[in-house]
N, C-alpha and C positions, 0 to 999 in steps of 0.2 A: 632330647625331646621327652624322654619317660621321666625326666627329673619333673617336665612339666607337668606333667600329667597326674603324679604322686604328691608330690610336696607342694606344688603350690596351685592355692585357688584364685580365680581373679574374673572380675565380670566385664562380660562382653561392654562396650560403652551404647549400644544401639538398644539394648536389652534396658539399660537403666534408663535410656531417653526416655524410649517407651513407655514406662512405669510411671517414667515424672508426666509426659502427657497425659498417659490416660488419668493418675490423677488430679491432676489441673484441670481437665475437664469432666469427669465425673462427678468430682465432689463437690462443686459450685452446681452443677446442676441436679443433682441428687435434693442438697439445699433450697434451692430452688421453687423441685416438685414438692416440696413438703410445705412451704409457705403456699404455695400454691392450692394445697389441700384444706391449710387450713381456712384460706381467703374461702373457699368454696365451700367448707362448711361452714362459716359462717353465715354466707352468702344463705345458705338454702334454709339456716337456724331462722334468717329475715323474713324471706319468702316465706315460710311455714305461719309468722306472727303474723305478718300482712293480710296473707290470705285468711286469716281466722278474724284478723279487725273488719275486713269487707263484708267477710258474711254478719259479724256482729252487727256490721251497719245497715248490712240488709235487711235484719230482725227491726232493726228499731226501727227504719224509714217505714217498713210493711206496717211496723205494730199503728206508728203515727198515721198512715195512709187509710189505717182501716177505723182509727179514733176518730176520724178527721168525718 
């Protein structure tokens, strides 16, 4: 028993399941959250252009409403 304990190392099999789960599932979704961030900043880069073409539009319909 002390030979085991001294001279040899060796890993538990339940211990490396673990590892390979947790990263099979972390690193896809890690991946994931990051495409995820970038979909949504773009997202809000649109929202930001839109919003600034409405009010432009809103300039011009007034400026024509008040030509008119």
């Amino acid at each position: 028993m002390q030979s085991l304990w001294e001279d040899k190392t060796f890993q538990i099999p339940e211990v490396v399941y673990c590892n390979v789960q947790f990263h099979s599932w972390t690193v896809p979704t890690i991946k994931e959250a990051q495409f995820i961030r970038k979909v949504n900043t773009n997202m809000r880069v649109g929202i930001r252009v839109m919003k600034k073409q409405v009010e432009e539009l809103k300039t011009q319909l007034s400026q024509q409403k008040e030509s008119s």
